[in-house]
LUMNULUM-637640 format. One record per residue (C-alpha): residue number from 1; y, x, z. Coordinates in steps of 0.001 Angstrom, whole numbers, plus 500000, padded with zeros to 6 digits. Example, Ala and Ser with C-alpha at 12.3 -4.5 7.8 and 13.67 -1.06 7.14 Angstrom:
<pazas>
+------+--------+--------+--------+
| resi |     c2 |     c1 |     c3 |
+------+--------+--------+--------+
|    1 | 495500 | 512300 | 507800 |
|    2 | 498940 | 513670 | 507140 |
+------+--------+--------+--------+
</pazas>
This chain:
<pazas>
+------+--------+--------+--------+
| resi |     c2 |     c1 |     c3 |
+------+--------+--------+--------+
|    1 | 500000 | 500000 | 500000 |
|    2 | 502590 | 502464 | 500689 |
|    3 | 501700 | 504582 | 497462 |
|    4 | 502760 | 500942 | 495811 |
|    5 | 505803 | 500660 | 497604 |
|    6 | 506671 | 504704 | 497114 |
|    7 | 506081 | 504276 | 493013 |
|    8 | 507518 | 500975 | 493108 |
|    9 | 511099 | 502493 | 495163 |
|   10 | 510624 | 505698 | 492663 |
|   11 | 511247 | 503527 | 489891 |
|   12 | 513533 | 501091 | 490857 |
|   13 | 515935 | 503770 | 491890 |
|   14 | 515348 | 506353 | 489265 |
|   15 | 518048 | 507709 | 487637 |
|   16 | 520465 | 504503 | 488813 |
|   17 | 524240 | 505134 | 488790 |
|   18 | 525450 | 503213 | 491789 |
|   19 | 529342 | 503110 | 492581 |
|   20 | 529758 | 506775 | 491539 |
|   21 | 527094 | 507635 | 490357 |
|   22 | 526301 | 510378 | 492969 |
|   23 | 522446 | 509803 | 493607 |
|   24 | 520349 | 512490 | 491197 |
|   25 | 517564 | 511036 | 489305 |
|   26 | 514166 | 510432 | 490952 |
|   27 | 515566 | 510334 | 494207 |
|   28 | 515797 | 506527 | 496420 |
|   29 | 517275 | 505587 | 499024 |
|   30 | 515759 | 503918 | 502309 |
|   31 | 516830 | 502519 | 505084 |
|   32 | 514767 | 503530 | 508127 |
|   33 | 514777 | 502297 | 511663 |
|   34 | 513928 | 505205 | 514915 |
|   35 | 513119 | 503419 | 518081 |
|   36 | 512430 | 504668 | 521468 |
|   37 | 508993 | 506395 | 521967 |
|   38 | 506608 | 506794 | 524982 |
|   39 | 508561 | 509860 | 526383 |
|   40 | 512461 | 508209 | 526316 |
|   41 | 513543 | 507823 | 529920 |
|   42 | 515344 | 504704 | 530375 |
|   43 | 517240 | 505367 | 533252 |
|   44 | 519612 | 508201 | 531062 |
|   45 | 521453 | 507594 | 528376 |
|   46 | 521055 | 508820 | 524536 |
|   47 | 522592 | 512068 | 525523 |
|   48 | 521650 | 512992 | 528873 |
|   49 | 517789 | 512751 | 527311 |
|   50 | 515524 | 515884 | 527196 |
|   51 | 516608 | 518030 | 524575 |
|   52 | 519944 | 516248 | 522991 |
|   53 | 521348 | 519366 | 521877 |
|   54 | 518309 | 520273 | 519578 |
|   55 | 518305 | 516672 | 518442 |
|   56 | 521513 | 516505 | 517932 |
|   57 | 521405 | 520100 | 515806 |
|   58 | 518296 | 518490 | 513566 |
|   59 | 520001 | 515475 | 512609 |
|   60 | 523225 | 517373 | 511600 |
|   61 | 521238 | 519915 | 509395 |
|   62 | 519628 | 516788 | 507415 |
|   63 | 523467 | 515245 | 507077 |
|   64 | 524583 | 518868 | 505678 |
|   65 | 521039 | 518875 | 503431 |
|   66 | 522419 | 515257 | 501790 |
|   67 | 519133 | 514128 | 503130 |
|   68 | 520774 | 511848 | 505387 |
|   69 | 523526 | 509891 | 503955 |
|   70 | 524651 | 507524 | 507339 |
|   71 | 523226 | 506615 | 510818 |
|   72 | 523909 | 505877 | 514366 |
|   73 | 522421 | 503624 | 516869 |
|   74 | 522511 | 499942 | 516739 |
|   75 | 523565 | 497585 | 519115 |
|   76 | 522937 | 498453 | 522854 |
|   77 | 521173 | 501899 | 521402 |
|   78 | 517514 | 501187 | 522104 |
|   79 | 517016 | 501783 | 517775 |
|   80 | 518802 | 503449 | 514887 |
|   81 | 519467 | 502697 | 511350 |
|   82 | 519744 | 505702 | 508947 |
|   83 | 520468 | 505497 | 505210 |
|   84 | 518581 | 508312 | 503744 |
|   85 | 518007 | 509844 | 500341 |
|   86 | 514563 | 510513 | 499105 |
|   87 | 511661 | 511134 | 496933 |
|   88 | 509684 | 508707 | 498580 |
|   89 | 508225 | 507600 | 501850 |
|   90 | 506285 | 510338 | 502522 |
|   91 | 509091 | 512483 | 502430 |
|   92 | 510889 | 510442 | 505005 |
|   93 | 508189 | 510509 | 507362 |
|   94 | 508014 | 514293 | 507112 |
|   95 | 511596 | 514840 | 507086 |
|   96 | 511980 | 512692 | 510116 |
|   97 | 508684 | 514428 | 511478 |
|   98 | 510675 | 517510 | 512044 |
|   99 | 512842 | 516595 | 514668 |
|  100 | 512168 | 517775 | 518036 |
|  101 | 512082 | 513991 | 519344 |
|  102 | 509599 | 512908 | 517183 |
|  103 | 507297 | 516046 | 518736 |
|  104 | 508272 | 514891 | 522077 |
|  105 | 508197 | 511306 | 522068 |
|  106 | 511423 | 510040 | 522575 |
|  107 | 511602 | 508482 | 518995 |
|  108 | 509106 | 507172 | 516611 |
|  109 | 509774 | 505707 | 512845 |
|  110 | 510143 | 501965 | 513555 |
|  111 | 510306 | 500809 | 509845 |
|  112 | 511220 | 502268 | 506198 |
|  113 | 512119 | 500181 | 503769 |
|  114 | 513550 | 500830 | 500127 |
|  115 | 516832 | 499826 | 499763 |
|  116 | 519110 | 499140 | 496093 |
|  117 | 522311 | 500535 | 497119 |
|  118 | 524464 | 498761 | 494600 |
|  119 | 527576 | 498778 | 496800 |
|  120 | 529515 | 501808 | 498008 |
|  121 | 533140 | 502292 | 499008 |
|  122 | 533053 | 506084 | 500109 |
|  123 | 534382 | 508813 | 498179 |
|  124 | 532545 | 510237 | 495277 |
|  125 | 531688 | 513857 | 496200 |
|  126 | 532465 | 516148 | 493058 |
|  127 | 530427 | 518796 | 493001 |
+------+--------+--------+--------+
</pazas>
């Protein structure tokens, strides 16, 4: 099923000029959902958890990579939504995989879906 979905994104996306046409060809984009593993303590918040500042240092390396586009917690914080750019699903679970959270527990992939971003108001970036 998620080979379907992957192929299925893969194409859908390929190649598509959206707003300014800044998304290279091949490459999706996904929304995907983090929420709170076995190992978040409740009792502190987001950034008085066991190692924030590595974290915090992982996500900004996949923001400078273009990997990840936007993100930030949602509501009362106990999930995330990040917009990310990507092969394919497989790439966002590995990319995501990386972070010293995942290895610890305090945050687990809650949901990827493929998303048609045909609406976007930022800045093209000229390269």
């Amino acid at each position: 099923m998620l080979a379907g979905r992957a192929s299925w994104a893969a194409g859908l996306f390929a190649g598509l000029a959206v707003g300014t046409g800044r998304y290279g060809r091949g490459m999706a984009t996904f929304a995907v959902t983090l929420v709170h593993g076995p190992g978040w303590d409740a009792t502190r918040p987001i950034r008085r958890q066991d190692g924030w500042d590595e974290h915090a240092a992982f996500m900004d390396g996949l923001v400078e990579d273009g990997f990840l586009i936007l993100g930030g917690p949602l509501g009362p914080g106990h999930r995330t939504l990040h917009l990310v750019r990507a092969a394919d699903e497989q790439e966002v679970t590995a990319r995501f995989g990386g972070d010293p959270w995942a290895a610890a527990g305090l945050l687990l992939i809650g949901g990827i879906e493929p998303w048609a971003l045909w609406l976007d108001s930022r800045p093209a970036v000229r390269s």
